[in-house]
N, C-alpha and C positions, 0 to 999 in steps of 0.2 A: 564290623565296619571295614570298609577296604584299606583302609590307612593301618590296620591295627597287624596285619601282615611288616611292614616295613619297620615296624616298631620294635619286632623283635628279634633285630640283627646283633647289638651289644652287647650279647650274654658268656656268659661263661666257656662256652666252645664256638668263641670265636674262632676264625681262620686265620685271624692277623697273625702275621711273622711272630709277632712275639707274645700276643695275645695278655700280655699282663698289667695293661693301662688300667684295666676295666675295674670300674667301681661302681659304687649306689648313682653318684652322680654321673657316672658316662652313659649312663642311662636314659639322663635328661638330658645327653646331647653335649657333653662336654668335649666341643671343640673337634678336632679333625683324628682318627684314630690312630695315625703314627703321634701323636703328642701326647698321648692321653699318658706312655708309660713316665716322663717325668714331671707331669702336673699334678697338684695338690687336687686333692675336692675339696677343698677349703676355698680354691678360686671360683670365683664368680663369674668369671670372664666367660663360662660358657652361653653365658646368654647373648654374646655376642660374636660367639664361632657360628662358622657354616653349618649350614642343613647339608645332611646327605641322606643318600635315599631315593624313593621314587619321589614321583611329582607330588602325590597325598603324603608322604613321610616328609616332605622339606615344608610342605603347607604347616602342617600340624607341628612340624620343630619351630617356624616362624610362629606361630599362635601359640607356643608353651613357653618360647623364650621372651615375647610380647606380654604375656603374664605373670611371668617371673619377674623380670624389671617393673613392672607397675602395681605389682602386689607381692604380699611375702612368700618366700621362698621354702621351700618343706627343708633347703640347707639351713636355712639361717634359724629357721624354726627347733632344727635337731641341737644346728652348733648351743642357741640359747640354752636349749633345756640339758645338754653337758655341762653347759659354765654354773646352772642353778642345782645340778645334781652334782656338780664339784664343791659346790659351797655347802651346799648339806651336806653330803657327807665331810669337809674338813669338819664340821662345828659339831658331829656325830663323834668324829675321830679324838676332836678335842676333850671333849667329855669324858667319853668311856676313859681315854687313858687316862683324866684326872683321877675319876674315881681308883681307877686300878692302883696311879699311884697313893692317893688316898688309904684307901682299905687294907694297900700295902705298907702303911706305917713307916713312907719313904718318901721325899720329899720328892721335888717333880724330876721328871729322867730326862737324859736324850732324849727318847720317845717323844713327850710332853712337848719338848717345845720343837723336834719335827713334826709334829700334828699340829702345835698351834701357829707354825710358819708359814704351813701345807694351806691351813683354815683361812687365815689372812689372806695368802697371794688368789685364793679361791674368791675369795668374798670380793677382793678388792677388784679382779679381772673382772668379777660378776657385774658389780655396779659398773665400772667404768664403760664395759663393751653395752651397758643396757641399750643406749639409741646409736649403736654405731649397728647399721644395718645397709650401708651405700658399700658400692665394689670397693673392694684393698688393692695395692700395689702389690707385688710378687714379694716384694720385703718385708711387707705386713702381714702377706698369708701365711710366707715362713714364719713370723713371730707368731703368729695366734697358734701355729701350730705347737712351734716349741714350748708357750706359754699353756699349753692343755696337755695334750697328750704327752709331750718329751717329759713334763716336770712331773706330770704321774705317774708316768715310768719310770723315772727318778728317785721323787719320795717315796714313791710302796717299796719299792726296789731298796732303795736306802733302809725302812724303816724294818726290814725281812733281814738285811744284811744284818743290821748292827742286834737285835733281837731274834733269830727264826725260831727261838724257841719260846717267846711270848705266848700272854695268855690270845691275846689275841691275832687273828690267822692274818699275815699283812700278807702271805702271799697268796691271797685268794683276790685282794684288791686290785692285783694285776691283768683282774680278768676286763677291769673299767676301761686300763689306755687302751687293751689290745682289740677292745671288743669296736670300741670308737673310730679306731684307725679303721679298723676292718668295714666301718661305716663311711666315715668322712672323708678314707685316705685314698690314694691311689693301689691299684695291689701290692704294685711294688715296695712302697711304705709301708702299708701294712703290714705284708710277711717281716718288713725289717724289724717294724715294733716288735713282733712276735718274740722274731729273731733275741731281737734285746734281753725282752725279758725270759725268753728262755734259759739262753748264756746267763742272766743273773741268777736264775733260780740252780743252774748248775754252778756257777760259781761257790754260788751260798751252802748248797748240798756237799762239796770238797772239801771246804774251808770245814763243815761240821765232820764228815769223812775223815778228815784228819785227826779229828780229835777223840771222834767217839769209835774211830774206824771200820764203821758199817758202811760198807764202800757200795756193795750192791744194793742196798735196802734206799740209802738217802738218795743214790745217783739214778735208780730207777725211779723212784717217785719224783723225782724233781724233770728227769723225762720224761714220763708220763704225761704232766703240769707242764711243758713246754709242747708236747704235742697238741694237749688239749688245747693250749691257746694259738697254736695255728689252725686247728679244725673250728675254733669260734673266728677267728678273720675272715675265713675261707665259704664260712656257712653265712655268717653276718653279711657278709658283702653279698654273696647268692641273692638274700634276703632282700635285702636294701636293694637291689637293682630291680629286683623284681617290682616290687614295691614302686620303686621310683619311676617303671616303665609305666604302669597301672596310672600312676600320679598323673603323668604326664599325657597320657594315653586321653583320663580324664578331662584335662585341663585343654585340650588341642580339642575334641568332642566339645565339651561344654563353651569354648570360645566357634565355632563350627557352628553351634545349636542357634548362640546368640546372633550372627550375623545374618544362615538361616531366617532367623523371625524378624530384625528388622528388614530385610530384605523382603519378605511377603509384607509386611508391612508396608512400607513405601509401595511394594505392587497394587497391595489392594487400597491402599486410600489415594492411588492415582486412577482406578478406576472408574468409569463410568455409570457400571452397575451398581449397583447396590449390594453389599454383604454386611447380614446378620452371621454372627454364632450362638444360638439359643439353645440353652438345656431343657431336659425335658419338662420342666416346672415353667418353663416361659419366660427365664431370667435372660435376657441379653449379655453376654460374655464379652462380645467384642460387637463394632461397629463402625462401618468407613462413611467418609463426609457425604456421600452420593444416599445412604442408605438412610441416614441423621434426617438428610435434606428430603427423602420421601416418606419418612412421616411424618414431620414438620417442613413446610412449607418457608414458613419464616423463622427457620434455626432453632425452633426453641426445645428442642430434642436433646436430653440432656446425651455427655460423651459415657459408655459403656461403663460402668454394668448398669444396668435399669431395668426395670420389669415392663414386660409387656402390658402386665393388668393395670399398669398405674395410670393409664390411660383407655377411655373407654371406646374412643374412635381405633383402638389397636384389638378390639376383641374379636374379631374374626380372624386377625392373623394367629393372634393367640390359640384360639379355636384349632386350626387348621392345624398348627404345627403339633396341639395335643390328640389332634382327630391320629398324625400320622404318626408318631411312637407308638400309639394304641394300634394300628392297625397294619403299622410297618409298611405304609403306601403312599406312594403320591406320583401325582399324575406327570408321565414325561414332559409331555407339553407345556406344565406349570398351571398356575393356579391364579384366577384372575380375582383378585380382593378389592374392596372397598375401603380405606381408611380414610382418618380425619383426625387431625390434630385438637384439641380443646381450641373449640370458636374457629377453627378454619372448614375452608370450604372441604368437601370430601373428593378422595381424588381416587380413582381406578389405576391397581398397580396387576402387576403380573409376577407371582413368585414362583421360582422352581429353586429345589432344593437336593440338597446331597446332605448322608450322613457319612459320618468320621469311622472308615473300616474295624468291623467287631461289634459294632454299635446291634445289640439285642432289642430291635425293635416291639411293637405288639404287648409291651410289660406295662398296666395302667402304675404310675406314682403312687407308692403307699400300697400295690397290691399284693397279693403273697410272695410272688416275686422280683419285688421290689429290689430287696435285699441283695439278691445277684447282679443285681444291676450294675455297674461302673458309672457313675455318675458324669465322667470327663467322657462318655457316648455324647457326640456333638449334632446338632444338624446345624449346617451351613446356608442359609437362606441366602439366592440371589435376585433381587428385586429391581423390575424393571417399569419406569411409568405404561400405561397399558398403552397411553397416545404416541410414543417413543417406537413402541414393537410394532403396532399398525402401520406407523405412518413408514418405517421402514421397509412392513412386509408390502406394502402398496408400493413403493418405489422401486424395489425389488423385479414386482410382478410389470412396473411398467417399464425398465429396462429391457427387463426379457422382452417384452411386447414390442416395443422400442426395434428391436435387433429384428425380430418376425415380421415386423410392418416393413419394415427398409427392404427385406431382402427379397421381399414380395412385392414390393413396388418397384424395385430393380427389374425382375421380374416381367412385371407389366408393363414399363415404357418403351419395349422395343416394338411389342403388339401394338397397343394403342397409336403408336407413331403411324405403325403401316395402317392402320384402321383410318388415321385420319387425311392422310396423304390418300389414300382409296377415294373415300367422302371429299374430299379438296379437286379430284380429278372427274366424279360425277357432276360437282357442280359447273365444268365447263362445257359440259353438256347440253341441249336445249332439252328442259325436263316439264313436265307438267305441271301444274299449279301444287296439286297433291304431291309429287315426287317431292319437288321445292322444296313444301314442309317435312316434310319427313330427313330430307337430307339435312334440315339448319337445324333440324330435333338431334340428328344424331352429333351432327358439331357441335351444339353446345354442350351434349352431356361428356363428348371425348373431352370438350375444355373443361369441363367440370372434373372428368378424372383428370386430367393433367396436372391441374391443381393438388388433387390431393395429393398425387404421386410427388409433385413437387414438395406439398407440408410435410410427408412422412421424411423426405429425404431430407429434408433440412434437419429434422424433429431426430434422424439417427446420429444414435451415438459413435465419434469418430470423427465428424464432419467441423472442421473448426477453424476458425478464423483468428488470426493475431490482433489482441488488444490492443489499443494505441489512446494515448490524448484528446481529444477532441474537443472542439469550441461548442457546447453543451447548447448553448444558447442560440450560435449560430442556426445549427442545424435544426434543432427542435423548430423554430419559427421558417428554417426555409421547407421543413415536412408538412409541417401545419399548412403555408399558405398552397404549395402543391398540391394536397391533398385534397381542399377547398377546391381550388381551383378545377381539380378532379372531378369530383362531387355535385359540384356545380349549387357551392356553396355561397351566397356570399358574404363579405369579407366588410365589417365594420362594426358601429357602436349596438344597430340592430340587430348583428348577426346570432345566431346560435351557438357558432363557436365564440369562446372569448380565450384568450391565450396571454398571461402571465408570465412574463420575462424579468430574468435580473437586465440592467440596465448594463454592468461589465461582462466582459466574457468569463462564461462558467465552465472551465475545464472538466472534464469527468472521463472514466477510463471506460472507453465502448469501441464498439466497429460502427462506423457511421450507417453501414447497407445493414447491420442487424437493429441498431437502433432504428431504422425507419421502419423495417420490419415489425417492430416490439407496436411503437407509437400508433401505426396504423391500423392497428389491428384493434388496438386500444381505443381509439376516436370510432372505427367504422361498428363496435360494439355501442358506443356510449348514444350515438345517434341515433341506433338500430333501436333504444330503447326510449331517449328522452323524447319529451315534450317539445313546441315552436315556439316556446317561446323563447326570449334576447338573453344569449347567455345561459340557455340550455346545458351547454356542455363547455367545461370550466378546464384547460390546459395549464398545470403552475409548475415551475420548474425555481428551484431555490434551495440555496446551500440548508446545511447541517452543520449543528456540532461535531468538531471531527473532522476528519477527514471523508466527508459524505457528502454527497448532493441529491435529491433528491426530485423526483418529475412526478407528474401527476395529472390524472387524467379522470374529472367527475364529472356525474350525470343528475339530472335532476326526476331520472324514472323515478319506479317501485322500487324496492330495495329488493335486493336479492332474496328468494326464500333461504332457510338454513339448509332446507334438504339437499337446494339445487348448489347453494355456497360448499359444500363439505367436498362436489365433486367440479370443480370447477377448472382447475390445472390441470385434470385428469385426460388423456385423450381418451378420441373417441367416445366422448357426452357432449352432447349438444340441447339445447333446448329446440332450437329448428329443425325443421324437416329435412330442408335441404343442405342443415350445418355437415363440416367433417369433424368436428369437436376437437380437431388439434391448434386453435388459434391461441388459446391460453395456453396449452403446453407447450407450445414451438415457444412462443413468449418466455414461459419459464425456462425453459430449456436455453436460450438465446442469453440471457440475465447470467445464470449461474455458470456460464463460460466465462464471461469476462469479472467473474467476482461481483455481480451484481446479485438483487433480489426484488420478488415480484409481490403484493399481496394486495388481497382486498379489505379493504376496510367498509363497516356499515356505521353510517352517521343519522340516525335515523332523527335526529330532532332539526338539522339542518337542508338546508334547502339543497344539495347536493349531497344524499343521502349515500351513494354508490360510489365508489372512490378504489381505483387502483393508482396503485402507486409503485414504483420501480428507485430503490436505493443502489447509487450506484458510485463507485469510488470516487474522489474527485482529489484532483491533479493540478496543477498549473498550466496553462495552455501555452504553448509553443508556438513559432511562428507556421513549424508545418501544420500544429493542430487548426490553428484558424481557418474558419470558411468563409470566401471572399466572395458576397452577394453581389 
């Protein structure tokens, strides 16, 4: 991994000036590298020095010293199991020398009771330090220090001095402080330990020198045993850094992995889609609320792990996903299924899928090849409602279309202009009866383009007008009676139109010229279709729960067919001859500017079976929003 570089700057051939700070724990990051040569590794405090490093090395110092504070420490872990291996062996030490003095037909020695002083201060450090696991102050680190390793280098040291010709070897004990320092110490301490028990062991070597006067025999072996215990400091600490890089190395990756997965985590259960992880047996691994909610409709999909087979509206997916381990295939464009929850309706989904890299597809479960198989080979299912990709991939296509019609209608209103300024300057002509017709032929059909060129340009995307407030009420009733008036409608308890008003002003957030736009387009449908009789065609305008209001516009025709209902927003469909089928799209297009929304509704048991309706945000009306009849 890339962090794993900057991780191995603290080793042994460092470049630092003095290069002798470095131990097991300056590995883990103890603190700033000019400090390290007179800090203890018994301090804790480096879980609360600087990161150095690159950007991925102080990341991962921040994530090792984050876990060290909140969980136990591989120091606190080592320091313990010295304080427990000090107290065996004092209770080891106590023993043997009893027996010895025992068997030796001498009551208890020196010896004896510096073994059984050594055994005490072990046992009793052991207990006492058991729950002391929170930071020390600098005066505490030096006592745990002196309290372990100084008094082992003490006692062994003491108990070689006053016996080095014992049955038993106390100067081989000394390999325990030196080996420890060489663990927990700074180098500097440790060489010192070393140092110590060195000088004791030659001390001890002169003192018998003297007596037995084999000067070269005792003084070499006792340096020999002074070397060796600085090449165990020197290798132990090697050791221990390595070790504790690795630890830490770990601990920074493994706190990385974890934030990693909640992090796709929150991505994929904020998404939209739908994500399965199913193994190849059809066990669901993992599953986000979008994916729960399409195969039950109403929640009742339990949360992961679950079997696909537990449910029998799920056996086509199940199918599918076994169809393509066996055949190591599936189709780019995804896979349009059927499912159904127990007792609910069945719903049309869309899945395409991805498998998890290595993944050895084509192997049937349980077949001779089974066995090779890696079981965590994943496929990742992403499932989408099939009405969701349609309804998208149609809006899509009518953008596009959208931008093609504008700019081709752009296009044709400077032609059409002069076409009809030509035909406007014939008819001030004296023309023949025939001419006549033919020229009012060609004006209406240039008005009939002009229109359309007009819908399309209103209908492109771009063209937009500022929402505002508006007295809801006002205006609907002053388009209605206009319109009438237009129409050559009339206007009462008899009429065709009947129009439903709140009694106060209904504020609502529109453009007044798109609103009459929308309305008119809506009433010159509803006519085109109803019946004469009174009350034909039904105008209701009236708030919502919410912040919504809500207008409305029914007929007492046929009801829509489904075929003709499904393309109905859509331009360019018309059911007439001479429609431009952009009336309802300009409409929806008009709507979803100002935060509004258009739909049809079928009431087929009712006597206004055809019903659009336009939900549109509603406001408080202002004094500018009011319109003054």
């Amino acid at each position: 991994m890339s962090s794993a570089r900057p991780l191995q700057r603290n080793t042994g051939t460092s470049t630092s000036p003095s290069g002798a700070g470095e131990s097991w724990l300056d590995a883990l990051g103890f603190g700033e590298p000019s400090a390290l040569e007179d800090a203890s590794t018994l301090d804790p405090r480096w879980a609360e020095g600087p990161a150095t490093g690159g950007d991925d090395s102080r990341f991962l110092s921040r994530q090792a010293r984050r876990l060290v504070n909140a969980d136990d420490s591989a120091h606190r872990r080592v320091y313990r199991t010295y304080l427990t291996a000090r107290a065996g062996l004092g209770m080891a030490l106590v023993l043997a020398q009893l027996a010895i003095d025992l068997f030796g037909g001498r009551g208890p020695s020196w010896q004896f009771v510096l073994c059984a002083v050594y055994a005490l201060q072990a046992v009793i450090l052991r207990l006492w330090t058991a729950g002391d696991t929170g930071p020390a102050s600098p005066g505490r680190r030096r006592w745990r220090w002196w309290t372990t390793v100084g008094v082992d280098v003490a006692a062994f040291g003491a108990m070689h001095w006053l016996e080095p010709n014992a049955t038993l070897n106390h100067a081989a004990l000394l390999v325990l402080p030196v080996l420890m320092a060489g663990v927990l110490s700074a180098r500097v301490t440790a060489l010192a330990t070393a140092a110590v028990a060195s000088l004791l062991l030659m001390a001890s070597a002169w003192e018998r020198a003297l007596v037995a006067g084999e000067f070269t025999a005792l003084l070499s072996q006792a340096g020999l045993a002074g070397a060796g215990l600085f090449v165990t400091v020197l290798v132990s600490g090697q050791m221990a850094s390595r070790l504790a890089r690795e630890e830490r190395t770990a601990r920074g990756s493994l706190e990385l992995a974890r934030q990693q997965a909640e992090l796709n985590r929150l991505v994929i259960d904020e998404m939209s889609d739908g994500v399965l992880v199913v193994d190849r047996r059809g066990r669901v691994r993992a599953a986000n609320p979008a994916a729960r909610g399409l195969l039950s409709e109403r929640g009742a999909c339990p949360p992961a792990p679950f079997s696909l087979s537990s449910q029998v509206g799920w056996t086509a997916l199940q199918d599918a996903v076994a169809k393509a381990y066996e055949s190591g295939q599936w189709p780019a464009a995804g896979l349009d299924l059927t499912m159904a929850y127990a007792g609910e309706t069945p719903r049309s989904v869309r899945v395409r899928a991805r498998f998890t890299r290595g993944a050895r597809l084509g192997v049937r479960p349980g077949g001779p090849d089974d066995r090779h198989v890696d079981e965590e080979f994943l496929a990742v299912l992403f499932m989408e409602e099939l009405r969701t990709v349609l309804a998208r991939q149609r809006e899509e296509r009518l953008v596009a279309m959208g931008r093609i019609s504008a700019g081709i209608a752009h296009e044709i209103r400077n032609p059409l202009a002069a076409v009809s300024q030509a035909n406007a300057l014939l008819q001030e002509d004296l023309l023949r009866p025939d001419q006549q017709r033919l020229v009012r032929i060609v004006a209406d059909n240039v008005e009939r383009l002009r229109r359309i060129v007009e819908d399309v340009m209103e209908a492109a995307p771009g063209s937009t007008s500022p929402s505002r407030t508006i007295d809801a009420t006002a205006e609907v009733a002053a388009i209605c009676a206009e319109w009438a008036r237009t129409v050559g409608l009339a206007l009462g308890s008899d009429s065709r139109l009947r129009v439903l008003l709140p009694k106060e002003p209904l504020g609502a957030v529109f453009d007044p010229d798109h609103l009459r736009r929308v309305l008119v387009n809506l009433l010159e449908n509803a006519v085109r279709h109803c019946s004469e009789k009174a009350g034909a065609v039904l105008v209701l305008l009236e708030p919502l729960d919410g912040p919504y209001a809500r207008l409305a516009v029914a007929s007492d025709g046929e009801p829509i067919p489904p075929e003709v209902e499904a393309h109905l927003f859509e331009p360019f469909h018309s059911s007439r001859s001479r429609g431009t089928g952009l009336g309802l799209y300009i409409c929806r297009e008009l709507c979803e500017r100002h935060g509004a929304s258009i739909d049809y509704l079928r009431r087929a048991d009712e006597r206004h079976p055809n019903v659009f309706q336009v939900v549109m945000r509603h406001d408080e009306v202002t004094g500018e929003g009011r319109l003054h009849l």
